[in-house]
Structures are given as structure tokens and as C-alpha cells.
C-alpha positions as CSV (number, residue, x, y, z in Angstrom):
1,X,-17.3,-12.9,-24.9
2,X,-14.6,-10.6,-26.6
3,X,-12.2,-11.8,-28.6
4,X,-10.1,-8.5,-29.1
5,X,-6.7,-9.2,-27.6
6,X,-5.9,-5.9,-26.7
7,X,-9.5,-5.6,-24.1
8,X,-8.4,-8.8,-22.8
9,X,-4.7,-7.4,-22.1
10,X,-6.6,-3.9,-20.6
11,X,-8.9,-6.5,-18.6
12,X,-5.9,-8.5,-17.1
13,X,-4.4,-5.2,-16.0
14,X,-7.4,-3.7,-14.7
15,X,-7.4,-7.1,-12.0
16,X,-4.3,-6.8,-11.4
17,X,-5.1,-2.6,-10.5
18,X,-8.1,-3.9,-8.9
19,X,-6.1,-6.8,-6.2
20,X,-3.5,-4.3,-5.5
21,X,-6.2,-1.6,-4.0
22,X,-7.5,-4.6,-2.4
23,X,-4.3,-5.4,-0.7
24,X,-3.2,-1.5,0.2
25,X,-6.7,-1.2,1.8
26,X,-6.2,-4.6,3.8
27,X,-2.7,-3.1,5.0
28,X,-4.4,0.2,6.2
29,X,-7.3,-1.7,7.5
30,X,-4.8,-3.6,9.5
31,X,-2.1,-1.5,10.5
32,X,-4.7,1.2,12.0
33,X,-6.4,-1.6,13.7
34,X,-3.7,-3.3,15.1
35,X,-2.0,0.0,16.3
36,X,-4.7,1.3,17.7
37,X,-5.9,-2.1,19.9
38,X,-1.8,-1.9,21.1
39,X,-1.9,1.4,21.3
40,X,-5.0,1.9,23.4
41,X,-4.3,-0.9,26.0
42,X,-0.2,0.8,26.5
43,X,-2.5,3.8,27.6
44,X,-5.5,2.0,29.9
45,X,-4.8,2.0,33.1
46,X,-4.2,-2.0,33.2
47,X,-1.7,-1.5,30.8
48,X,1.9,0.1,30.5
49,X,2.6,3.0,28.2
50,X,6.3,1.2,27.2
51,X,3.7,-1.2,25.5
52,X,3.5,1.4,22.8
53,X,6.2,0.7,21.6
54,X,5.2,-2.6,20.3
55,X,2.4,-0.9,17.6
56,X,5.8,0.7,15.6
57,X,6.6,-2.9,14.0
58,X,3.5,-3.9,12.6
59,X,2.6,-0.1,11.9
60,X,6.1,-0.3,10.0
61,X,5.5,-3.3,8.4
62,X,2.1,-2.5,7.3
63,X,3.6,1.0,5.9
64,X,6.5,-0.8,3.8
65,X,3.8,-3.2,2.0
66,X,1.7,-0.7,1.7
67,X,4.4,1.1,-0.2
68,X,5.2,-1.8,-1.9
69,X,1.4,-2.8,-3.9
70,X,1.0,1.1,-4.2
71,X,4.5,0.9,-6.2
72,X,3.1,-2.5,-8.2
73,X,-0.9,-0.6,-8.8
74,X,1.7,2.7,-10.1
75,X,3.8,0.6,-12.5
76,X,0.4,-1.4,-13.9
77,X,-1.6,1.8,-13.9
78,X,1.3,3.1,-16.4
79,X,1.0,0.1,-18.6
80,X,-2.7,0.3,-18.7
81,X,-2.7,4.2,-20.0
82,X,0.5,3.0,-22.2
83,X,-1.3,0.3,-23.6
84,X,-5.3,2.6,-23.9
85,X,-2.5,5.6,-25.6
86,X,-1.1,3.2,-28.4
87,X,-4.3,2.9,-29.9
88,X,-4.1,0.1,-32.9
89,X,-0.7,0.6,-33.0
90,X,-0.1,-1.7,-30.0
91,X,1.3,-5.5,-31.2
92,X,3.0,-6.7,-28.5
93,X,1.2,-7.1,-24.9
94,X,4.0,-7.0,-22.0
95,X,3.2,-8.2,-19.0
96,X,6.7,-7.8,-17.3
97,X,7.4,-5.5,-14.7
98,X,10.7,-3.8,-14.0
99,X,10.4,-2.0,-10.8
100,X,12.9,0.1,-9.7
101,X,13.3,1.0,-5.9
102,X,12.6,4.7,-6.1
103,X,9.2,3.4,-7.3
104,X,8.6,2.3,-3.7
105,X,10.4,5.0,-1.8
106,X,8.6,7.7,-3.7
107,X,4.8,5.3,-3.2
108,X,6.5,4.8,0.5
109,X,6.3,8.9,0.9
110,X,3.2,9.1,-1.0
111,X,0.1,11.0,0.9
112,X,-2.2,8.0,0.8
113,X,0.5,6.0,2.9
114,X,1.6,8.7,4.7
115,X,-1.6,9.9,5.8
116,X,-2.7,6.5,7.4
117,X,0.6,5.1,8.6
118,X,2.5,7.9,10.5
119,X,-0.4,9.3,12.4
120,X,0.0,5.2,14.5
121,X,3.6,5.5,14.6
122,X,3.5,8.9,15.8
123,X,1.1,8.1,18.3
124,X,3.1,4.9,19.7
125,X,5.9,7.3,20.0
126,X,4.1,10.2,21.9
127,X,2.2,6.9,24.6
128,X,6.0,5.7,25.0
129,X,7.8,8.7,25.5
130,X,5.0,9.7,28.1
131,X,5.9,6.4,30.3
């Protein structure tokens, strides 16, 4: 077992780095799913293309927590190459985070949200509009 307090602090972070990939993947596992089931029965023939419509919420939701752990994995990525950077010169291990919301608008923008999210909502929007 280590006893060095500064791998333990690097060890905490890297979990927490670790559960929020977890949870951005489990958000695009979701929202692509759950689009595309909605998305694909507005254009069967059983269903009705106005259905389409009703993949934009979840695809919207999914997109904004998405954002939001991709904003959280950013601000603990920073602290883990703050904390690897000050060498033995590191005393004091902060666990506190202060995000700001440009920290989610800019992850909310990002390509690995973008790039998964917009291509449903886009979709829903091109099934609805063809009603």
C-alpha cells in the first residue's frame, strides 16, 4: 500500500477523471439510443413523423449533462496536471472545485458533445419538419 499523500491525492483525482468518462459515455450511450428508438418509430410507417419531436428533450437533456461531467473531468484534469507540475513543492491537497459557467458552455460546444448530440437533434428536426 502507498503511504505518499500526494499518490493518494493523484489516485482520488484519477477516480474522480475516471466516473466522469463513465458518466459522459452513459449520457451518449443514452441520448443516441433513446433518439434513435423515437426517432425511428416518428418515421415507420405505424408511426407519425410529429413524433420526432419528442427525441429533442432527452437528446437536450442528455447534451446539457453531458456538458456538465465533461466541464467537472476538465476542472479535475487541471488539478491532476496542477498537482503532477508542483512536484515536492505541493503541501496543501485541494479538493474544492469552483466551476464557473463558461466551463460548461465552452465543454457544452466541445466536439466530443457536439459530435454525438446534434446529429439526433438535427435528425428529429429534419423527421418533424417532413410531417
Amino acid at each position: 500500500m502507498v503511504d505518499d499523500p500526494k499518490l493518494k491525492y493523484l489516485d482520488m483525482l484519477q477516480a474522480v477523471i475516471t466516473r466522469m468518462a463513465g458518466n459522459q459515455f452513459t449520457c451518449r450511450t443514452w441520448s443516441v439510443a433513446l433518439g434513435t428508438a423515437v426517432i425511428g418509430y416518428a418515421a415507420s410507417k405505424d408511426g407519425k413523423p410529429a413524433m420526432a419531436i419528442l427525441a429533442l428533450l432527452p437528446a437536450l437533456c442528455f447534451w446539457v449533462q453531458d456538458a456538465y461531467y465533461l466541464g467537472l473531468e476538465r476542472i479535475f484534469r487541471k488539478k491532476f496536471t496542477d498537482a503532477v507540475t508542483a512536484g515536492d513543492k505541493m503541501t496543501c491537497f485541494d479538493f474544492a472545485i469552483a466551476p464557473k459557467p463558461g466551463d460548461f458552455i465552452e465543454a457544452f460546444i466541445r466536439p466530443a458533445a457536439v459530435l454525438v448530440h446534434l446529429p439526433v437533434v438535427l435528425l428529429a428536426i429534419f423527421v418533424w419538419s417532413h410531417a
